[in-house]
C-alpha positions as CSV (number, residue, x, y, z in Angstrom):
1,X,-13.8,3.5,4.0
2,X,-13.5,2.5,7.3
3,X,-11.6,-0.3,6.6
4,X,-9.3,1.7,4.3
5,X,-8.5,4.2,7.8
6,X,-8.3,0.4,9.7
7,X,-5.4,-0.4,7.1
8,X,-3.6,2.6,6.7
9,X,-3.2,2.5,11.1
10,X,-1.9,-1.3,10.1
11,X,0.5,-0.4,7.6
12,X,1.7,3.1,9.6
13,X,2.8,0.4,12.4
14,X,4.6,-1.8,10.4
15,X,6.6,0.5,8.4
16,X,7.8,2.1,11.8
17,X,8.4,-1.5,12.6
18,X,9.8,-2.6,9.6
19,X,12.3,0.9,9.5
20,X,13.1,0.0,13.3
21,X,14.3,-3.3,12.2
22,X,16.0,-2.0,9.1
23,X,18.2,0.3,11.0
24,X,20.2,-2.4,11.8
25,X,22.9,-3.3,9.2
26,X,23.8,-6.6,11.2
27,X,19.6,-7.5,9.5
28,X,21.1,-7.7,6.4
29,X,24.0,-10.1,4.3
30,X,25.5,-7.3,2.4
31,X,25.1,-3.3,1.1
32,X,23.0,-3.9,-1.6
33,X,20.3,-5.7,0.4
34,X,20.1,-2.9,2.9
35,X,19.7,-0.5,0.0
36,X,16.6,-2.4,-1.6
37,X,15.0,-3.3,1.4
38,X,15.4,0.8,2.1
39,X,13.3,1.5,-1.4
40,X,10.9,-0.9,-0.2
41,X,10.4,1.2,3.2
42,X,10.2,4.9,1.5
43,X,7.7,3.6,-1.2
44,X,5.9,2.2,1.9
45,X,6.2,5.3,4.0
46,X,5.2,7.6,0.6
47,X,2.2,5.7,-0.1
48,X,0.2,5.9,2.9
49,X,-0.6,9.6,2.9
50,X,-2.0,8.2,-0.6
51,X,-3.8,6.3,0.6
52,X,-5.2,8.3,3.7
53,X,-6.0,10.5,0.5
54,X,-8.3,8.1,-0.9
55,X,-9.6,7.5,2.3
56,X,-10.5,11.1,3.2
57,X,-12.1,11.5,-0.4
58,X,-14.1,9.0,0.2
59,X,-15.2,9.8,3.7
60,X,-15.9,13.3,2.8
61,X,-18.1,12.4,-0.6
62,X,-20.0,9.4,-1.1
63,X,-20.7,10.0,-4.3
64,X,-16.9,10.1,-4.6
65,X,-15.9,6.8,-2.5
66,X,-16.4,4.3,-5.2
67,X,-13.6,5.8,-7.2
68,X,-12.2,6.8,-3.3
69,X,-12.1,2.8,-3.2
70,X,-10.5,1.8,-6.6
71,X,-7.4,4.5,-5.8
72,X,-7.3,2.4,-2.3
73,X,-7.3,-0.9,-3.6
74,X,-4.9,0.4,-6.4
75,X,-2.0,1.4,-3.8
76,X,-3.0,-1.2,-1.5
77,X,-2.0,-4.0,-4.2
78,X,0.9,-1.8,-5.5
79,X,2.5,-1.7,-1.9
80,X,2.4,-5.4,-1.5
81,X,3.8,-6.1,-4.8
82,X,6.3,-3.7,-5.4
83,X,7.2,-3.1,-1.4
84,X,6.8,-6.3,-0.7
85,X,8.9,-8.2,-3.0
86,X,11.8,-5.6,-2.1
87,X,11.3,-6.3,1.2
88,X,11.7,-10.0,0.7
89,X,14.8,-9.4,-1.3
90,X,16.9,-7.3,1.1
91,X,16.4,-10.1,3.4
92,X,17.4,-12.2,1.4
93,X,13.9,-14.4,1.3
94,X,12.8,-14.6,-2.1
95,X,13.9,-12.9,-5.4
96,X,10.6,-12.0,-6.5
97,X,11.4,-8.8,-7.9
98,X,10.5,-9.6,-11.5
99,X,8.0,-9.5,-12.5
100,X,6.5,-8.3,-9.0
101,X,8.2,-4.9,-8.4
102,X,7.5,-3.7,-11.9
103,X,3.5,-5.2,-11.6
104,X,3.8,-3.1,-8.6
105,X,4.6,0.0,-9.5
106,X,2.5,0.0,-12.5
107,X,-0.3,-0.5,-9.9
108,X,1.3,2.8,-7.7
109,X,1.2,4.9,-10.5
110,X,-2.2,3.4,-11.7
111,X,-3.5,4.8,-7.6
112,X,-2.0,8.0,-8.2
113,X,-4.6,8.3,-11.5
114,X,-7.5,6.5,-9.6
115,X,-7.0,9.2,-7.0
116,X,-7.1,12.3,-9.3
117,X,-10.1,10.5,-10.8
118,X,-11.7,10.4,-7.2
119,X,-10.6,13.9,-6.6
120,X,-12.5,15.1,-10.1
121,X,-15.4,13.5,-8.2
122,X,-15.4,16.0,-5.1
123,X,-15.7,18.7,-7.7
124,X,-19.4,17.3,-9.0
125,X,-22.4,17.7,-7.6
């Protein structure tokens, strides 16, 4: 889990970063792109209480942290696909949105299951 707390720090720091940079409309070629790269940074910003969910679950319960682990790596894959092809497409990188974004958020909402499972683990002794 320790590197799941190591990761969350990381990803805190550049979603402030990446938000810093985003407030500037002069970052961006037009309206729309400053809209998608703004969906990139709240699913980025919603996820990482997620994940400092899974990470606390499986901190608190070892018998809960291999589940802990698989909601982790579930949001951790889900950010970089869905947030991160977003993020390339505002600025006007790459257009990797299909079939990245929807891969993606399948993965999110795939975390959001993983970590109830982990949760139901907390609950066993």
């Amino acid at each position: 889990m320790r590197s799941l707390w190591i990761l969350i720090g990381l990803l805190g720091l550049a979603a402030v970063a990446l938000g810093a940079y985003g407030s500037h409309g002069s970052a961006f070629a037009d309206a729309d792109r400053q809209r998608v790269f703004e969906v990139a940074l709240r699913y980025h910003l919603a996820h990482l209480p997620a994940l400092g969910l899974a990470a606390l679950i499986g901190s608190l319960n070892p018998a809960a942290a291999r589940r802990a682990g698989i909601a982790g790596t579930l949001f951790l894959a889900g950010m970089a696909l869905f947030c991160g092809s977003l993020y390339l497409k505002g600025l006007g990188i790459a257009e990797l949105t299909n079939p990245t974004a929807p891969l993606g958020g399948g993965l999110l909402m795939a975390g959001w299951l993983a970590l109830a499972w982990a949760g139901l683990g907390l609950l066993r002794r």
